[in-house]
N, C-alpha and C positions, 0 to 999 in steps of 0.2 A: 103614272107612277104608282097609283094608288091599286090598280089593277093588277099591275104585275106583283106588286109584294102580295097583294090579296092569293095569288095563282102560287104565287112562290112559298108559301108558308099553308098550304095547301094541301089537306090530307091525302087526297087520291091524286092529288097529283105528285106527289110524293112517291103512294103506294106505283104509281104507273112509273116513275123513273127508275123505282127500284129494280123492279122484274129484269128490263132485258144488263141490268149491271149485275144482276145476281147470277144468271144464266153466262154475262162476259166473265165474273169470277169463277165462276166454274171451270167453265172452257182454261180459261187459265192455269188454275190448279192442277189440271189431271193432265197436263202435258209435263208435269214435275220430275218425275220418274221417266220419262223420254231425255230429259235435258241432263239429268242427271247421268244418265249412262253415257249418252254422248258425249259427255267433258272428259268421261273415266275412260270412256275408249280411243280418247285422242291425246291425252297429257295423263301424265302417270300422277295418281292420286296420292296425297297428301295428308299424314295420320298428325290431328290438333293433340291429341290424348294426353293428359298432360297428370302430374302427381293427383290433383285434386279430383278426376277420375277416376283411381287408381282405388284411394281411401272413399270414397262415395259408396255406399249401400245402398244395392236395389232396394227400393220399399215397393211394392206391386202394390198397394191401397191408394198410392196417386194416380195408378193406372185409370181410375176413372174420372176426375176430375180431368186430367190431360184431355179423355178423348172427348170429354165433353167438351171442351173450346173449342175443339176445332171447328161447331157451329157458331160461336159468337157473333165472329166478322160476319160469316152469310145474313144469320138471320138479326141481326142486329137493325138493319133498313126496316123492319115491321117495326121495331120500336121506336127510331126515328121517328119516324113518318107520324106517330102518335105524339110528338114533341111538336105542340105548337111553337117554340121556339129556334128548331131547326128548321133550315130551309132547306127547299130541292136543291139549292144550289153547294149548301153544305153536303146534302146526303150523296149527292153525285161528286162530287168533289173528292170526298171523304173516300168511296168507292174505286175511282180511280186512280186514288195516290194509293188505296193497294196494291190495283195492277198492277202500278207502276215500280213501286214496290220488288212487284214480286221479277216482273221483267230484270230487274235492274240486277236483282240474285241471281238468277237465271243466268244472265250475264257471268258471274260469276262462278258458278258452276259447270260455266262449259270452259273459262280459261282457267280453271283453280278448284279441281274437283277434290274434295275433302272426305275422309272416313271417319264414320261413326264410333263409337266407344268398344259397341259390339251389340251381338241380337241380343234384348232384353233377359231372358233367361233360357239355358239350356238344356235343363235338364226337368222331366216332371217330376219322378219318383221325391227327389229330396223338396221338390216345392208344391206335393201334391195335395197340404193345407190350405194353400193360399185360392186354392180353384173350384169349384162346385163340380166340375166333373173335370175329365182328360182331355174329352171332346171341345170343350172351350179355352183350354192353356192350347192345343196344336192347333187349334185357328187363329189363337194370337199368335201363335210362333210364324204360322205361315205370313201371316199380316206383315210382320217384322223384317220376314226374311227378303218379303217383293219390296218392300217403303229403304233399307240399309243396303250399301255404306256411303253410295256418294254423296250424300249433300248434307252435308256436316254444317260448313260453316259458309252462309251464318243460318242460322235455323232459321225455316219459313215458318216454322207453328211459333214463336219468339217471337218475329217481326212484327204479323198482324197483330198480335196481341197487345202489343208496347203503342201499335198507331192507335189501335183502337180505344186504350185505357187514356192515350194523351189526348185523343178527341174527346173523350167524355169527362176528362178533369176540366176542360175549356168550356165544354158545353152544355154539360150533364150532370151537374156536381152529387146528386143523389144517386144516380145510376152509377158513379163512379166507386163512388163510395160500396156497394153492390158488388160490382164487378174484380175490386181489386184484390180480395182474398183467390176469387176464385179465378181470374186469371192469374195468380202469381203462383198458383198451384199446379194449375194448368204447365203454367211455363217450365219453371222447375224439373218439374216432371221430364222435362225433355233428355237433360242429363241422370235424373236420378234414376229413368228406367234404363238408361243407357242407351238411348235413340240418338243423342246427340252427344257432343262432348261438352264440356264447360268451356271450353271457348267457343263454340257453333252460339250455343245458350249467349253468351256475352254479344255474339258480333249479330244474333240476330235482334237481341236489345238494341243495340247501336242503330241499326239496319232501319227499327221503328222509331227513331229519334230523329235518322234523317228525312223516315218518310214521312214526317206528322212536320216537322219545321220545316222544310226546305221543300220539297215536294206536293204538299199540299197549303202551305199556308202562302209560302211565296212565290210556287207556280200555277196550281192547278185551281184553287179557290179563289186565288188573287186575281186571274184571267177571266175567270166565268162570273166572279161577280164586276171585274169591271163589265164586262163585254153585258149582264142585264143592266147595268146603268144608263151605258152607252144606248140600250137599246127603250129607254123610259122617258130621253130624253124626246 
């Protein structure tokens, strides 16, 4: 018993579970935009857009906090792994109720393909303040135009972020505290550059509520750590 919690609360071996779930999240991620099109090319897509879109003001200054979360959940396992207090069995855990997570949207985007608010911004001349040159507003536009419109709802950049702030309110209380401005900026962000709608934004909050309670606490955590019990005895 003594050994395996010794292994389990285990810096490198933490750092080694991490890797190939960081490389499975990946893999996952970049099939987003495949699944997306494939929902839109078989069921006729469906516009959330709702008043509170309508009255919503680009602000392009969240455009950088946004794109910066999108490394949190990846590289979030290096910090783990530094938390004598998590275990491999939480960080793995943790890991896979994003999959799961994300598979389970996925799902949802092939029967229930959703449009976006609209591409961020279209024009440079009148927002040619907001950018250091031209050459970096048309590669975000292109950015824009390949990531929009199917997969509105519920937003995958949302999801992670809500699993990952509910794991670290549980387990991380100082990281959390850390975190929550700047994931909620992050999130936000989704609607306010108009990548998402304010309901994508809501159902991908939902999204990480289910995947932090129900998905990882009483299926995926709840298995792997009975099944080390099981295996100490």
């Amino acid at each position: 018993m003594k050994l395996i919690e010794k292994y389990n609360h285990n810096l490198w071996m933490k750092l080694l579970a991490y890797i190939p779930l960081y490389f499975l999240l990946l893999a996952v991620t970049i099939c987003y935009q495949f699944i997306c099109e494939f929902g839109g090319a078989h069921f006729k897509p469906t516009s959330l857009k709702t008043i509170i879109d309508h009255w919503t003001p680009v602000n392009i200054y969240i455009m950088w906090p946004y794109i910066a979360c999108l490394t949190y959940v990846p590289i979030s396992g290096l910090l783990f792994a530094l938390n004598r207090k998590i275990s491999v069995v939480q960080l793995t855990s943790f890991y896979l109720s994003v999959i799961a997570t994300y598979l389970l949207t996925y799902l949802i985007y092939i029967f229930f393909p959703t449009t976006a608010s609209e591409v961020m911004l279209t024009s440079y001349q009148e927002n040619a303040h907001l950018f250091i040159n031209r050459g970096m507003f048309e590669h975000l536009q292109e950015m824009y135009k390949m990531s929009t419109p199917l997969g509105d709802f519920p937003s995958l950049h949302v999801a992670p972020l809500m699993l990952l702030g509910l794991f670290l309110y549980h387990h991380w209380k100082i990281l959390f505290w850390i975190f929550l401005p700047l994931g909620f900026l992050g999130a936000i962000g989704t609607f306010v550059l108009k990548f998402h709608t304010f309901s994508g934004f809501i159902g991908g909050g939902i999204m990480g509520i289910l995947g932090y309670y129900f998905i990882y606490t009483k299926l995926i955590y709840k298995n792997l750590n009975r099944k080390m019990q099981q295996k100490s005895v």
